[in-house]
C-alpha positions in Angstrom: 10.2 -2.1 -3.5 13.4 -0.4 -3.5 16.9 -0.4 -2.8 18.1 -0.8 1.0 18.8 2.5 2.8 21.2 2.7 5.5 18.4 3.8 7.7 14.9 1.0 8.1 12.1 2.3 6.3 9.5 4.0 9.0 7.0 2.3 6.4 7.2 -1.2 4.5 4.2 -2.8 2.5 5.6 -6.4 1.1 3.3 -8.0 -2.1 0.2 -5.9 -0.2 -3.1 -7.1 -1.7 -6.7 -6.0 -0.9 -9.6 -7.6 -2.2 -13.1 -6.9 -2.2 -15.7 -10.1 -2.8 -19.5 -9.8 -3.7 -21.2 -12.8 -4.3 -21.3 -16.6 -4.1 -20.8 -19.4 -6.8 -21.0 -18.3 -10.4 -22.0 -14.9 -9.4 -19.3 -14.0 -7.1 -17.0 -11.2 -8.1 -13.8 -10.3 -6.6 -12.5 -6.4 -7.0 -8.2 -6.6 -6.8 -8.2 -3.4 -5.6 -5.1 -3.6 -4.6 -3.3 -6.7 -5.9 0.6 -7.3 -5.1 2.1 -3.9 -4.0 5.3 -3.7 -2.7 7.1 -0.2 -1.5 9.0 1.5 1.3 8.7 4.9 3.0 11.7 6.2 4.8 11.6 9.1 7.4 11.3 12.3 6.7 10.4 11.6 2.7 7.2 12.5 1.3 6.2 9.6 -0.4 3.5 10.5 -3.6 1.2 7.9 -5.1 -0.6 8.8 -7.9 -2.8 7.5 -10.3 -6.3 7.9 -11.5 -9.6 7.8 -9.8 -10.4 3.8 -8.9 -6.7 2.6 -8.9 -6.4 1.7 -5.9 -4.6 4.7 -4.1 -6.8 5.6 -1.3 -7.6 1.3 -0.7 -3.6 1.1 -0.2 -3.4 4.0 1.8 -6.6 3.0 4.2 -5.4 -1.0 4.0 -1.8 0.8 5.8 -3.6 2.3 8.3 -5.9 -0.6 8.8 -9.1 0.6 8.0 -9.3 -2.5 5.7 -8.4 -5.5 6.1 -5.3 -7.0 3.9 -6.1 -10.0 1.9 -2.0 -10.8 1.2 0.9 -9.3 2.1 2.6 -7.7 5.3 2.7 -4.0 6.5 5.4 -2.8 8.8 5.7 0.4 10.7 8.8 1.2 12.0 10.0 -2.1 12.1 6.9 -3.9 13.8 4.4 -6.1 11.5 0.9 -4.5 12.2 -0.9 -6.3 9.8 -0.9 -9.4 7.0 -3.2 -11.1 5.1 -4.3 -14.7 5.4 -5.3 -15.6 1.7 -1.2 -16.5 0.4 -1.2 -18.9 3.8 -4.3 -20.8 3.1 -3.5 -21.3 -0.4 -0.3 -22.2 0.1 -1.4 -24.7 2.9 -3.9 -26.2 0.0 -1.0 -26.3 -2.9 1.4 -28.0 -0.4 -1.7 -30.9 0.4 -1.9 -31.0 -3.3 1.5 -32.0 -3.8 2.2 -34.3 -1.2 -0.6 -35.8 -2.1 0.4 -36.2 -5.8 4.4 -37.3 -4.9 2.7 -40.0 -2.5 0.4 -41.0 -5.0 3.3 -41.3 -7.6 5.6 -43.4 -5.0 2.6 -45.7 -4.8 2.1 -46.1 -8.2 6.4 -46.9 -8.2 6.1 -49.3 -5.9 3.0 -51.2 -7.6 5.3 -51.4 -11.4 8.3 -52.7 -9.4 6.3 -55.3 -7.5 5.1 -56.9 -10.6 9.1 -57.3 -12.0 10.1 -59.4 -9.2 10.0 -62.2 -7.1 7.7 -63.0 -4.0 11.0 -63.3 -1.9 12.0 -59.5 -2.7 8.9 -57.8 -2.8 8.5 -57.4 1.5 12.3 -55.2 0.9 10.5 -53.5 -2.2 7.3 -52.7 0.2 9.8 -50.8 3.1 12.0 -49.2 0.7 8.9 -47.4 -0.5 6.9 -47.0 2.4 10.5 -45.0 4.1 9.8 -42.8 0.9 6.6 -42.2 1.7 6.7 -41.9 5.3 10.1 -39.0 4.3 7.0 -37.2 2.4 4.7 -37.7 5.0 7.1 -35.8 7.6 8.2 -33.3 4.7 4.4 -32.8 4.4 3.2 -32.6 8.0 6.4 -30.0 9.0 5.8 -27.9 6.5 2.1 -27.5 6.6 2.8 -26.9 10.5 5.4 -23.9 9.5 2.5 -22.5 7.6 0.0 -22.7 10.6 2.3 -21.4 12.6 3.1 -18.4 10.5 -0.9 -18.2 10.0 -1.8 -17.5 13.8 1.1 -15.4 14.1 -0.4 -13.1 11.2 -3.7 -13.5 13.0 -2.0 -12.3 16.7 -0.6 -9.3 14.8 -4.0 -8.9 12.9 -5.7 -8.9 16.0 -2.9 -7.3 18.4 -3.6 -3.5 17.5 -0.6 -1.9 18.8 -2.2 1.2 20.5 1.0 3.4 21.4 2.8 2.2 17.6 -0.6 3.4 15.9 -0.7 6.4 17.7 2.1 7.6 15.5 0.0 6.9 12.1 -2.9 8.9 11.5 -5.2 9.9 8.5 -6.4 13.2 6.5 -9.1 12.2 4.8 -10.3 13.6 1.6 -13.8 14.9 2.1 -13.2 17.8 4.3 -17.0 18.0 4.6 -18.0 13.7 5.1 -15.1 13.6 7.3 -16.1 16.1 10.1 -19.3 15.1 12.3 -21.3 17.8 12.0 -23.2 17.0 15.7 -19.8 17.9 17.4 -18.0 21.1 17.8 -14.3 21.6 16.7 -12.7 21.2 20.1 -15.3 17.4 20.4 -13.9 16.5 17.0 -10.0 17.1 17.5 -10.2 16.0 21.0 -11.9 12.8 20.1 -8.2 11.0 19.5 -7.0 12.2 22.9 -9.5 10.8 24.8 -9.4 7.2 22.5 -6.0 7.1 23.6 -6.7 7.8 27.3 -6.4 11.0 28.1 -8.4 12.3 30.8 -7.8 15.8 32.0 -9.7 18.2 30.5 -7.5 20.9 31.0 -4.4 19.2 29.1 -7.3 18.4 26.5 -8.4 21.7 25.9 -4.5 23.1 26.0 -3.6 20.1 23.5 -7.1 21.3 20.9 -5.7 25.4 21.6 -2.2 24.8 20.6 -2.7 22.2 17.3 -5.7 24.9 16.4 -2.5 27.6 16.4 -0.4 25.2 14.5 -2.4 24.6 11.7 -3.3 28.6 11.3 -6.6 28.8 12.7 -8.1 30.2 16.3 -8.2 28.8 20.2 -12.1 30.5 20.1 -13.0 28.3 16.5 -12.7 25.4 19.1 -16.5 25.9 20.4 -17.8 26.4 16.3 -19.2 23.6 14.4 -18.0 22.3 11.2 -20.8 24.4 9.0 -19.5 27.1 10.3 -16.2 26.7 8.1 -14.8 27.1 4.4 -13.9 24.4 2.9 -9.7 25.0 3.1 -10.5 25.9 6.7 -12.5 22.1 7.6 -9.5 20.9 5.7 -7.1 22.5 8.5 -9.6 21.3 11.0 -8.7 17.2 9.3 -5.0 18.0 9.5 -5.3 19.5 13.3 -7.3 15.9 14.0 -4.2 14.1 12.3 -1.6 16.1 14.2 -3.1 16.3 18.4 -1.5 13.1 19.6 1.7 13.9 17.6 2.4 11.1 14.7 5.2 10.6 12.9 3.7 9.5 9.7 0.5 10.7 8.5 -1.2 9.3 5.3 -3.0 12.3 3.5 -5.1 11.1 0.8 -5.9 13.6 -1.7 -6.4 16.7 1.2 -7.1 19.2 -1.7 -9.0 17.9 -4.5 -12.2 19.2 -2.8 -10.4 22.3 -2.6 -10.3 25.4 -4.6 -6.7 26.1 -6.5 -6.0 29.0 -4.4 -7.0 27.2 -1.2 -5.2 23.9 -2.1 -2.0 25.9 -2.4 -2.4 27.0 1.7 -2.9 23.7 2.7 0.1 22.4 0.7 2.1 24.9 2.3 0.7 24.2 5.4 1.8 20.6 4.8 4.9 21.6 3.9 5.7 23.9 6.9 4.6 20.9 9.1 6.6 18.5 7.8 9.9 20.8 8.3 8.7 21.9 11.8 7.4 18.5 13.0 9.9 16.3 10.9 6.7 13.9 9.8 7.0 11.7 7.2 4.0 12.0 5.1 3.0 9.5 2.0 0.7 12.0 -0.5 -2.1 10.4 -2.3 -3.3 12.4 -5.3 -4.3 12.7 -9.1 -2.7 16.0 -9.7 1.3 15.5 -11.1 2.0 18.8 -10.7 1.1 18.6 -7.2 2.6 15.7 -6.6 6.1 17.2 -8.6 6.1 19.9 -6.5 5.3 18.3 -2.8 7.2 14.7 -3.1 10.6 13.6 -3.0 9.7 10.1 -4.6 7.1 9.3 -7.1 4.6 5.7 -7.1 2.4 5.2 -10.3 -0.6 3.2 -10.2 -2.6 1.6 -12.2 -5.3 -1.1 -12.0 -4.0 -2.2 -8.3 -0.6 -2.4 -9.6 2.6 0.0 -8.5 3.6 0.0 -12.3 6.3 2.6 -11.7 8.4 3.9 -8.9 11.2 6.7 -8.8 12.8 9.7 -7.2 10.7 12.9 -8.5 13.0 14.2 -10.9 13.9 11.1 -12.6 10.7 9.9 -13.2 9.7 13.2 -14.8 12.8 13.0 -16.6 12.9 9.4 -17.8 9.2 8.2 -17.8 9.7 4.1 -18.7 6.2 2.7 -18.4 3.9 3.4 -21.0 1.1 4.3 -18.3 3.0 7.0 -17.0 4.6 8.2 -19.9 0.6 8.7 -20.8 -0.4 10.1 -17.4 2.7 12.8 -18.0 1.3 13.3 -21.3 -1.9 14.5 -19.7 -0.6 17.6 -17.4 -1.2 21.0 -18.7 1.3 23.6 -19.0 0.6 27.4 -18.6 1.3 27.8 -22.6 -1.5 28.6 -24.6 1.2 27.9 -27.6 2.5 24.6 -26.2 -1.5 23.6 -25.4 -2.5 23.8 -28.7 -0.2 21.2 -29.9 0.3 19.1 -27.1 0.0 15.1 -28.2 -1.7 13.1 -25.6 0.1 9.7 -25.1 -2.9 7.2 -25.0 -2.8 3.9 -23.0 -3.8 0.9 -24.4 -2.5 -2.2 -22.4 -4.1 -4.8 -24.8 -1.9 -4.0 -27.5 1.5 -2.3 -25.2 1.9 -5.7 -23.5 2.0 -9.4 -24.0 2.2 -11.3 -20.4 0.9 -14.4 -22.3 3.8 -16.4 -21.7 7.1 -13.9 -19.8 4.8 -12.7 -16.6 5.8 -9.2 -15.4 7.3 -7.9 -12.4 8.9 -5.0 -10.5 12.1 -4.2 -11.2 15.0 -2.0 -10.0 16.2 -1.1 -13.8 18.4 1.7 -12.0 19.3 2.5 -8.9 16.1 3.9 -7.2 14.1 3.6 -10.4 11.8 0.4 -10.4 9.7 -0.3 -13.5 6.5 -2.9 -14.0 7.9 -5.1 -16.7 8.4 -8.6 -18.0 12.0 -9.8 -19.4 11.2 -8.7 -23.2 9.9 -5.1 -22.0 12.9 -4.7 -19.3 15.5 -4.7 -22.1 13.7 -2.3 -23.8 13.4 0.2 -21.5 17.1 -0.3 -20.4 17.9 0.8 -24.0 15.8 3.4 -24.0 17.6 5.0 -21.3 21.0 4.4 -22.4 19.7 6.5 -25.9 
């Protein structure tokens, strides 16, 4: 999370988490892939998350989009809920049955203990004054359980209602410029393919719509009748971010578009990116491993680690005043172009076993500056606050 802007977030994930299951009974596993992220994306920004490979980056940026389904938590796009998870409503339906059911028990057990101290002639006022308590908790019970049903099928109706024209505006570069291209359909089939999901019909606005994104993204009306073989690797790549851009989104999740890439070629399609994002006015969140990537393309900075958003900031700042040990050991990690500095360059290594004790103070995400949130318990919060005023 982060402070309010004047302006609503085009993007908000609340306590996101995305779980995977395997298994039943003793054997069953659960993967937290993502487990209790909470961040917003405002318009225009490019938004980076970064972490390494199996933190949970690309999960969060597909669970967005909806190619999985959350297990907790609620994603808004530009205002509207398009998706929540179910798992926080059951359990909570199950603690509040639990707990009713133990203050009911107690009131009984009351009433039982005063019954023996008196007298026959007292015990019938004895018997209502306990059974109004525990028809009061009965009611508390049953009203509150029927909020949370309520709020269940409404997160169901909003699972289920997909909001075609709001989705429209959110599409996805996938990573794999290669897996992510059918190679049984030409280039004009494979960028056309979201026009005609979304219901356009004429082929004529079709093939003028494939011819003028083709342009945009630096490639050729007559590479519309090639195949994706036929292609580099930077050039499929343009082909994913043409796909991304035909039915004109304002919000595009690109998840690590040049890591299949060659250096030089990553640098065009960054500066594509870039070029698009001023001309078009998108609003783009940037999912990568590379910092100096992400440095140079994002206005704000998520860290990741283990399916937790362990630090979030404005680029500069969090180059400047890294809190959490993770990233102060991912920063650590990125090469400089000085054979001098590289030779006695410390790596920062991460050991959470022995950097934190969540035994007893659990952690959280905390705004310890304005715009600057931090994973961090009570103890470790003070700390870091120190730490910057030195």
């Amino acid at each position: 999370m982060q402070a309010e802007a004047a302006e609503q977030p085009i993007v908000s994930i609340r306590n996101l988490k995305t779980h995977f299951k395997s298994g039943i009974g003793k054997n069953k596993l659960i993967v937290r892939a993502v487990d209790d992220v909470s961040f917003d994306i405002h318009k225009g920004e490019v938004f980076g998350l970064v972490g390494e490979s199996g933190c949970g980056k690309t999960t969060t940026g597909r669970t967005i989009i909806r190619l999985y389904e959350p297990t907790d938590g609620e994603i808004y796009f530009k205002g509207e809920r398009i998706g929540a998870g179910l798992e926080g409503i059951k359990k909570e339906i199950k603690r509040t049955k639990k707990r009713y059911s133990r203050q009911i028990s107690t009131v009984n057990k009351e009433m039982k203990e005063e019954l023996g101290k008196v007298s026959d002639d007292k015990k019938e006022d004895i018997r209502k004054e306990y059974r109004e308590k525990v028809e009061t908790l009965q009611k508390e019970r049953s009203d509150k359980i029927a909020g949370l049903k309520k709020e269940r099928e409404k997160r169901k109706e909003d699972n289920t209602d997909r909001k075609k024209e709001l989705m429209k505006k959110m599409q996805m570069i996938f990573q794999d410029p290669i897996a992510s291209l059918n190679p049984r359909m030409t280039v004009k089939e494979i960028i056309a393919e979201g026009l005609r999901i979304t219901g356009e019909k004429k082929e004529k606005i079709i093939t003028k719509k494939v011819n003028d994104v083709l342009e945009t993204v630096g490639l050729l009306p007559e590479h519309a009748n090639r195949y994706p073989h036929e292609f580099s690797g930077g050039q499929r790549q343009r082909i994913g971010v043409a796909r991304s851009l035909v039915i004109n989104p304002e919000f595009i999740i690109a998840d690590e578009p040049i890591s299949a890439l060659d250096v030089s070629i990553q640098a065009q399609v960054i500066n594509l990116l870039n070029d698009l994002r001023q001309e078009l006015g998108l609003t783009i969140m940037f999912i990568a491993h590379d910092l100096s990537v992400i440095k140079y393309f994002s206005d704000r900075i998520g860290v990741m680690y283990y399916g937790k958003l362990v630090e979030l900031a404005n680029k500069s700042e969090l180059f400047k005043n890294p809190l959490h040990p993770y990233t102060r050991s991912l920063l650590s990690a990125v090469p400089q172009p000085d054979p001098r500095f590289e030779k006695t360059r410390q790596r920062i290594e991460y050991r959470p076993a022995e950097e934190h004790d969540y035994t007893e103070d659990k952690p959280g995400l905390h705004e310890i500056k304005e715009g600057h949130w931090v994973h961090a318990n009570a103890k470790e919060l003070e700390e870091y606050k120190k730490r910057l005023k030195d």
